[in-house]
C-alpha positions as CSV (number, residue, x, y, z in Angstrom):
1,X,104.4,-69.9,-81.7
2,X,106.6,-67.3,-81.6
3,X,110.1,-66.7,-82.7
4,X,111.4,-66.2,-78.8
5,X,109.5,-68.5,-77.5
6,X,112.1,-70.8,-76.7
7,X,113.6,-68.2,-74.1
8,X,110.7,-69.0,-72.0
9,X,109.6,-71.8,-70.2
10,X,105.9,-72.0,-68.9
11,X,105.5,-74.6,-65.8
12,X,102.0,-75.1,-63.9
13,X,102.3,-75.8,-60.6
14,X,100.2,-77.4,-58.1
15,X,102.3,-76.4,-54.9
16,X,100.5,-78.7,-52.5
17,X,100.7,-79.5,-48.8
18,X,101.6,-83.2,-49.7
19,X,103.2,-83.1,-53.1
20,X,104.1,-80.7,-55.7
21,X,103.3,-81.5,-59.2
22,X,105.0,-79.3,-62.7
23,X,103.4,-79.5,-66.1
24,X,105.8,-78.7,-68.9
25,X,104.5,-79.2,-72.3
26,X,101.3,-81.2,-71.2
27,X,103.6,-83.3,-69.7
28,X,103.8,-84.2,-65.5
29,X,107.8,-83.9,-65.0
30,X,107.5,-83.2,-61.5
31,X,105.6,-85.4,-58.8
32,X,107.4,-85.0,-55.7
33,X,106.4,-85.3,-51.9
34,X,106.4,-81.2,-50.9
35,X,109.5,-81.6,-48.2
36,X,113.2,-80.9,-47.8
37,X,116.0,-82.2,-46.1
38,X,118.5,-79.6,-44.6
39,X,121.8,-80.0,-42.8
40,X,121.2,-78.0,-39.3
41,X,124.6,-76.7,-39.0
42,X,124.8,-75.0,-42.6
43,X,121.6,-74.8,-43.6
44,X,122.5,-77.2,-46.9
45,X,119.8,-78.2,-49.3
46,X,120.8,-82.2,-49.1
47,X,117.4,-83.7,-50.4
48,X,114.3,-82.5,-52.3
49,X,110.8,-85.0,-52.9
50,X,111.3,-88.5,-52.0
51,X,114.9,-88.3,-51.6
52,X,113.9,-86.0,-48.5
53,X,110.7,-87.9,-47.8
54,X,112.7,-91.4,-47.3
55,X,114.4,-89.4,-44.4
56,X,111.7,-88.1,-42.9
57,X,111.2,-89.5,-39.3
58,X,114.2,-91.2,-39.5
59,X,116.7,-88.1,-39.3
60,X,119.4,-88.3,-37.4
61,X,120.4,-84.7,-35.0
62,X,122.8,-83.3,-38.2
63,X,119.6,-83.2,-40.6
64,X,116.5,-81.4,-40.4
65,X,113.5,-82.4,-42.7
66,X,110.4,-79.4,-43.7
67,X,107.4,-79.5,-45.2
68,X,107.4,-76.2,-46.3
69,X,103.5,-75.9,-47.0
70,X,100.8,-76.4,-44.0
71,X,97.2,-76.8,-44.2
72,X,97.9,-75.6,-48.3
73,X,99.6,-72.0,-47.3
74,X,103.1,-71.7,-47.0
75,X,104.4,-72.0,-43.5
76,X,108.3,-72.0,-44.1
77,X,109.3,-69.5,-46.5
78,X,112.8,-69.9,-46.9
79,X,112.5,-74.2,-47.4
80,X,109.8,-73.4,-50.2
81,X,111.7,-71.0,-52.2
82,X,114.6,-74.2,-51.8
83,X,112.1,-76.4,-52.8
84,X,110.6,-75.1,-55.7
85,X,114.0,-74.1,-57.0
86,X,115.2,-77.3,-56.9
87,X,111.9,-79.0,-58.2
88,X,112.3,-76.6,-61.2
89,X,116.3,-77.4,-61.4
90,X,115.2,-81.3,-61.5
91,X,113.3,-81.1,-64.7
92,X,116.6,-78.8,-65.9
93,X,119.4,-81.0,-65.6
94,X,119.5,-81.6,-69.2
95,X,119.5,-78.1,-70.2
96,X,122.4,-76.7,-68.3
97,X,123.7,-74.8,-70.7
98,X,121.1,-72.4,-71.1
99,X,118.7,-71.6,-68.6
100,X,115.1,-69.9,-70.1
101,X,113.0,-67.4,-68.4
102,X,110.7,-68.8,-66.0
103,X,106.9,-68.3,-66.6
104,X,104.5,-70.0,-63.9
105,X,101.0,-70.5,-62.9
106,X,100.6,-71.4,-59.5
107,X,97.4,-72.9,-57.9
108,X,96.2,-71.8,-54.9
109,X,92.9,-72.5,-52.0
110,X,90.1,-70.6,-52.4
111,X,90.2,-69.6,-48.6
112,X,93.5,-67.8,-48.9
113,X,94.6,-64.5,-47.7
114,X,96.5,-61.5,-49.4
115,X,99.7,-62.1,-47.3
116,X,99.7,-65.9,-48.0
117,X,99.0,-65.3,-51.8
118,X,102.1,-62.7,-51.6
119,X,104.0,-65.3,-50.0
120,X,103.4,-67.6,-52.6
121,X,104.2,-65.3,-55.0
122,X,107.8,-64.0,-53.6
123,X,108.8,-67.4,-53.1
124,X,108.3,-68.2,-56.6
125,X,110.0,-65.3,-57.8
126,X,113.2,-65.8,-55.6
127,X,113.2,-69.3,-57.2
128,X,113.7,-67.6,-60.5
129,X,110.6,-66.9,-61.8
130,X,109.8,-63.8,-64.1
131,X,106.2,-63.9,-64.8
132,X,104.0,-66.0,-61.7
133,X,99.8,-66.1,-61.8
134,X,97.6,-67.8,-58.9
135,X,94.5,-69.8,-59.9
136,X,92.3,-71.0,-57.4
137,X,92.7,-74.7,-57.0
138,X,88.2,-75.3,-57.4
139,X,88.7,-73.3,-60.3
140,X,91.7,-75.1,-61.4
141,X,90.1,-78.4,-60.7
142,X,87.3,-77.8,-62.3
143,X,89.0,-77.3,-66.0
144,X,91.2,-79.9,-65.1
145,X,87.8,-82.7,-65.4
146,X,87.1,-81.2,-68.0
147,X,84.1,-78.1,-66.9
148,X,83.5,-75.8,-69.1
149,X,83.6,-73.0,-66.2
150,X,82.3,-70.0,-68.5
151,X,78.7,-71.0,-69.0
152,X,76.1,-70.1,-66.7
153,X,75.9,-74.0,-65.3
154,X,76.4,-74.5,-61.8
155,X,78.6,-77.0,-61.1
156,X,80.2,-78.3,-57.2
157,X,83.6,-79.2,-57.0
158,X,85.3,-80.6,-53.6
159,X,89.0,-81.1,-53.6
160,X,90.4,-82.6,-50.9
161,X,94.5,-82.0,-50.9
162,X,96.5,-82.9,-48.2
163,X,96.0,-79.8,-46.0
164,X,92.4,-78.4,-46.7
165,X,89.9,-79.4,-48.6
166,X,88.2,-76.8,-50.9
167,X,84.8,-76.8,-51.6
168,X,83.2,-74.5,-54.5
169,X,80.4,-73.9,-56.4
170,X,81.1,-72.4,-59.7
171,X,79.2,-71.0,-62.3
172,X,79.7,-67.9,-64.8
173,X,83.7,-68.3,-64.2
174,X,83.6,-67.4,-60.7
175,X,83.3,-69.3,-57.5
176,X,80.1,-68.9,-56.6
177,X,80.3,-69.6,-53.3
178,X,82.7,-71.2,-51.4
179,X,84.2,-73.3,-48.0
180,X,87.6,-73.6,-47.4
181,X,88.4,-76.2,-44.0
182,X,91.5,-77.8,-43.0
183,X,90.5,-81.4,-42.8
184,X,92.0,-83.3,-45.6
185,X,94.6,-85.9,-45.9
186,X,97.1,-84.6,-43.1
187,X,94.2,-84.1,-40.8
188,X,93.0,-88.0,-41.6
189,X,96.9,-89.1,-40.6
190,X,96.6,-87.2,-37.0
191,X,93.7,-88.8,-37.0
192,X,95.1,-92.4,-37.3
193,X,98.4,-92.0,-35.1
194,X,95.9,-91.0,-32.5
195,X,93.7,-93.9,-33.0
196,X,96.9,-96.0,-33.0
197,X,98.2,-94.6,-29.7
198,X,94.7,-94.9,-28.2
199,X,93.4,-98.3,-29.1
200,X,96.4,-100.1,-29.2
201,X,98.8,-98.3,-27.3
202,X,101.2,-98.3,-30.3
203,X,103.0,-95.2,-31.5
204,X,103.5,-94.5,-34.9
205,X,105.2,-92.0,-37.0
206,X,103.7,-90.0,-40.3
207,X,105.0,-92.4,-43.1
208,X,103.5,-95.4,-41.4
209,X,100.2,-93.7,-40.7
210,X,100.3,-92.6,-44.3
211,X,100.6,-96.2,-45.5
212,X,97.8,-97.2,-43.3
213,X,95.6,-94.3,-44.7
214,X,96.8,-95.9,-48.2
215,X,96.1,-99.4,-47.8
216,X,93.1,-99.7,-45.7
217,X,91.8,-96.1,-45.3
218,X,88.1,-95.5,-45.5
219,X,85.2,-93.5,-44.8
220,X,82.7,-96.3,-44.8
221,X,82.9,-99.3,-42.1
222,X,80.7,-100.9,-45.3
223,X,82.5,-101.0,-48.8
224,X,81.8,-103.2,-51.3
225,X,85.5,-104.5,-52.6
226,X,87.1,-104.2,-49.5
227,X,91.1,-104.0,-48.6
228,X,92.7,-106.9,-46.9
229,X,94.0,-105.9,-43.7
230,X,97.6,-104.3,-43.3
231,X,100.4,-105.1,-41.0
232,X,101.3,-102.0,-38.9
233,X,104.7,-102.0,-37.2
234,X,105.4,-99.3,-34.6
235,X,106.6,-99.2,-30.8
236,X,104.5,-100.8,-27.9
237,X,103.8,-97.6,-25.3
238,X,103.6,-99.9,-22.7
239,X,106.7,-101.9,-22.9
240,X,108.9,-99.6,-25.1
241,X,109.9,-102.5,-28.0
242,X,108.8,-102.5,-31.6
243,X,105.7,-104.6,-32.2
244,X,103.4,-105.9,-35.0
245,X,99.7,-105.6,-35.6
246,X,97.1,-106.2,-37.9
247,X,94.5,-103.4,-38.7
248,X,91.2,-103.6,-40.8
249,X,89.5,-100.9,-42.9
250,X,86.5,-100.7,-40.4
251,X,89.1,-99.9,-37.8
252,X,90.5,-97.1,-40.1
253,X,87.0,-95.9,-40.8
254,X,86.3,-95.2,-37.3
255,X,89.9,-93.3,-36.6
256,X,88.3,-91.2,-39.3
257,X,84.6,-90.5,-38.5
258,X,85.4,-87.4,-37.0
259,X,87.2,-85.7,-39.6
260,X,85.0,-87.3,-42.4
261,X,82.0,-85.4,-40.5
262,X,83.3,-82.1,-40.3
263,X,83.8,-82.8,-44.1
264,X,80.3,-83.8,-44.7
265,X,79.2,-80.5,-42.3
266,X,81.3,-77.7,-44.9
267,X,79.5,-79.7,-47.7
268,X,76.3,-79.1,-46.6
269,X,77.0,-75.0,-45.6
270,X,78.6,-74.7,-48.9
271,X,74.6,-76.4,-50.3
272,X,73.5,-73.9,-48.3
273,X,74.5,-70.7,-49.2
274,X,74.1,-71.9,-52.9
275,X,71.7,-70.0,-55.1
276,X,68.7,-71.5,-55.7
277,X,68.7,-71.4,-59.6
278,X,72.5,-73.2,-58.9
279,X,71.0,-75.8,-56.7
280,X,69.0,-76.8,-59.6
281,X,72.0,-77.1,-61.9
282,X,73.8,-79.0,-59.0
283,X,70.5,-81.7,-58.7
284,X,71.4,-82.0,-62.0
285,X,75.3,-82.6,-62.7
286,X,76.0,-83.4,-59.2
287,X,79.0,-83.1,-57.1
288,X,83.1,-83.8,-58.5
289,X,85.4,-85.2,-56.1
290,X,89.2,-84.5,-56.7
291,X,92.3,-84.5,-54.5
292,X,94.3,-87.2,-52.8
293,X,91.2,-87.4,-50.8
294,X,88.9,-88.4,-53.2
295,X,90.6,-91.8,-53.3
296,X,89.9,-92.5,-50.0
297,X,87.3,-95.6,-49.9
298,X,83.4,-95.1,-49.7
299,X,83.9,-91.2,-49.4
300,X,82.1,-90.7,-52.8
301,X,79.3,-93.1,-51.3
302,X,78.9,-91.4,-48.1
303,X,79.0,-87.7,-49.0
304,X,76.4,-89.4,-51.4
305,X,74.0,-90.4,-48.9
306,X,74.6,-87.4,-46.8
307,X,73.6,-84.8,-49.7
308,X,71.3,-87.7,-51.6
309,X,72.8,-86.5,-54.8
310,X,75.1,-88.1,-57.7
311,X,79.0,-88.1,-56.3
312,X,81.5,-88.4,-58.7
313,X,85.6,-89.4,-58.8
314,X,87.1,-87.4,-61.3
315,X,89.7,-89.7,-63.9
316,X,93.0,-89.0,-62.1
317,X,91.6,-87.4,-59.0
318,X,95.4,-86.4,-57.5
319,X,96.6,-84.7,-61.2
320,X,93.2,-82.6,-61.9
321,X,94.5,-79.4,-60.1
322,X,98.1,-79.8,-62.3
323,X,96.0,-80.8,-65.2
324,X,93.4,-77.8,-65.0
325,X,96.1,-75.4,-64.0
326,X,98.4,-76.8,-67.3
327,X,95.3,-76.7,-69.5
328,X,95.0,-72.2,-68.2
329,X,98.3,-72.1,-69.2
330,X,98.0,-73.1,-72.1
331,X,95.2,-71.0,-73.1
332,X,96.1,-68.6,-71.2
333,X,94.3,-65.5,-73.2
334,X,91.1,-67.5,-72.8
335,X,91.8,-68.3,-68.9
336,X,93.3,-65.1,-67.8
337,X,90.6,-64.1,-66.2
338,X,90.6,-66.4,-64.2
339,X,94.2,-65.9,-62.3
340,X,95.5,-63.1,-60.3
341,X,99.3,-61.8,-61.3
């Protein structure tokens, strides 16, 4: 510890499509859904997380709400730099008197480009940032569970955020190879308003479908503890009145067959391209699923039979990346080779 080191504050971030997470001090202060509400006219910050999220679909022509990040690059650049500043400001309140220098490591997909990375960065440092590294989010993941990404085992990591899903082979602290696809959780929501409006001619908005993703969602029209089914209130399309219905997880699983494919499909190119002394070491540990997605039901069991090798949850699938990209952080002359400034 140094004598200064109180001037600085170091915060990991997992900026994700869905929800942003900040580690201060091995601690999670920040868990917040990634949106913000603005007043049109002005252009007013009025609500951050799920302040901003309890608007969202409900707002009326004076507010706009933004998810700043879309399919886990940042699409709004102005409403993220707002967001993260006032994520950052939230853990802050107590300190208002003195405000430290701002040191951050920010996880990022593996499929990224230059211009999205430099967009992440920018944004960061208009939120008051003075020092800001990326980390890939497999990477990131990976240490997070608890992989010891320097030795010369191979080991598969799929994390499945809200807006892609990343899947990496890593071995030798590098990502070996790598398959970066946007179907992940935002994808599986389409996926389930579309069902809704199809099958039962009843529209519903994001939060709802969300809700039905959470309560009965599942890759598998099979599981072995499954949910009970979940009441679903939206608007009839055929005689314009709000109505109730009942929907089952084998329902949910079909809305999602699709998307759960494609999934299985980037799994198997990433196998693929693999090394062959890697697929060994692969056989071997099998294959770590983290992300929102990974607690969706019977995806572990079906990826499973679609590979035939060992799947496995990670403890805390949704804090890994935070965790991973907290534990660099901290050690960050060991990790530094591992982010980009």
């Amino acid at each position: 510890m140094g004598l200064f080191n109180f001037l600085t504050k170091e915060l990991a971030i997992d900026l994700g499509t869905a929800n942003t997470l900040i580690i201060h001090n091995d601690k999670v202060v920040v868990d917040e859904p990634s949106i913000i509400a603005i007043e049109r006219s002005t252009g007013h910050v009025m609500a951050i997380g799920s302040e901003a999220q309890q608007m969202h679909g409900k707002e009326n022509e004076g507010i706009r709400t933004i998810r700043p990040l879309k399919d886990g690059v940042i699409a709004d650049f102005q409403a993220a730099e707002h967001m993260i500043r006032g994520m950052v400001k939230m853990m802050n309140e107590k300190q208002k008197w003195f405000q430290p220098q701002l040191r951050m490591v920010i996880c990022i997909p593996s499929g990224i480009t230059e211009v999205e990375k430099r967009a992440v960065k920018d944004s960061a440092e208009r939120s008051g940032a003075k020092e800001v590294y990326l980390i890939h989010e497999p990477m990131a993941a990976a240490v997070g569970i608890g992989i010891d990404v320097t030795k010369p085992h191979g080991n598969m990591i799929i994390d499945i955020g809200g807006g892609t899903a990343e899947i990496a082979i890593i071995a030798l602290g590098g990502i070996v190879c790598d398959e970066s696809i946007r179907v992940a959780g935002d994808e599986f929501t389409m996926d389930i308003i579309e069902y809704m409006r199809r099958e039962h001619n009843l529209l519903v908005g994001e939060r709802t479908a969300e809700k039905i993703k959470i309560n009965v969602g599942s890759a598998a029209q099979e599981l072995d503890n499954p949910p009970e089914d979940y009441a679903v209130f939206g608007r009839d399309l055929m005689t314009g009145v709000p109505k109730q219905i009942m929907v089952g997880y084998e329902e949910i699983a079909r809305a999602l067959d699709k998307s759960v494919s494609k999934l299985e499909e980037a799994i198997m190119r990433a196998l693929e391209q693999s090394p062959p002394e890697l697929s060994a070491d692969i056989y071997e540990n099998g294959i770590w699923l983290t992300g929102g997605g990974a607690l969706l039901r019977g995806l572990d069991k079906r990826v499973s039979q679609k590979t035939k090798l060992r799947v496995q949850i990670a403890e805390d699938p949704l804090r890994a990346v935070v965790r991973g990209t907290g534990t660099a952080l901290k050690n960050i002359g060991k990790f530094k080779f591992l982010m980009s400034a």
